[in-house]
C-alpha positions in Angstrom: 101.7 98.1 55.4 99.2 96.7 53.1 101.2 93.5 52.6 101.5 92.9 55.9 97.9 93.6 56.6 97.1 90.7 54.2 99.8 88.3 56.2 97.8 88.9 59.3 94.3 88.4 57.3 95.8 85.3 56.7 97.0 84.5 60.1 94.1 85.6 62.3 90.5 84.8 60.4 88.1 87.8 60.7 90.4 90.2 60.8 88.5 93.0 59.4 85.3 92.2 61.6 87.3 91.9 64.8 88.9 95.7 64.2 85.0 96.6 63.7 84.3 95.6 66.6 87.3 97.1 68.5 89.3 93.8 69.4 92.7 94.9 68.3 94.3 92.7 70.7 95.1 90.1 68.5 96.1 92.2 65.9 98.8 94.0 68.4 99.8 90.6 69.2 100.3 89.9 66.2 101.9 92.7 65.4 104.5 92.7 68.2 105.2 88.8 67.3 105.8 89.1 63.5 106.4 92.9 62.8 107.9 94.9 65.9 110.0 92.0 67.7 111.6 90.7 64.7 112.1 94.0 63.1 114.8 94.9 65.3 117.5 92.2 63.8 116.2 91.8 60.4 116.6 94.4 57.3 113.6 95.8 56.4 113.4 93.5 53.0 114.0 90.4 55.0 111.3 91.1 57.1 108.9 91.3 54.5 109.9 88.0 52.9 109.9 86.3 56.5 106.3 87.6 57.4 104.6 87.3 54.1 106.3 84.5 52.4 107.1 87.4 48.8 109.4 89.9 48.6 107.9 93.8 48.9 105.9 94.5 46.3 103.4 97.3 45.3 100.5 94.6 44.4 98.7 94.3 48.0 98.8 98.2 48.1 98.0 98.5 44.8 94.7 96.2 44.9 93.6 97.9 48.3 93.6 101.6 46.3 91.6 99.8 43.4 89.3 98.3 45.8 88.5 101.3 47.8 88.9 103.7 45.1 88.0 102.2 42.1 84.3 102.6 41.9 84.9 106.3 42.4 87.4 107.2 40.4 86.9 104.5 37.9 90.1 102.9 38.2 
């Protein structure tokens, strides 16, 4: 999830501060065009090579935990 989070950072600027404000439109859009659609005829694997350009990989989730957590639990 947190790899494709960053795909659709990088495909729909202001991401973050659109969900803030409670446009999730484009993010469903999004979502339906690169994630649910798609998902039904590809492997999972080739999915996540398609829509973020890497194979799955721990890193995205990985630097989320260290950015949310880190401070607290000094990580």
């Amino acid at each position: 999830a947190a790899q494709f989070y960053r795909a659709a950072e990088r495909d729909l600027p202001g991401l973050s501060d659109r969900i803030a404000r409670g446009e999730l439109l484009p993010l469903r859009d999004w979502l339906r065009d690169h994630i649910h659609r798609p998902g039904m005829t590809h492997r999972a694997g080739d999915l996540v090579r398609h829509v973020t350009g890497e194979p799955l990989t721990a890193d995205c989730f990985l630097a989320y935990v260290r950015e949310k957590y880190g401070s607290l639990y000094r990580l």
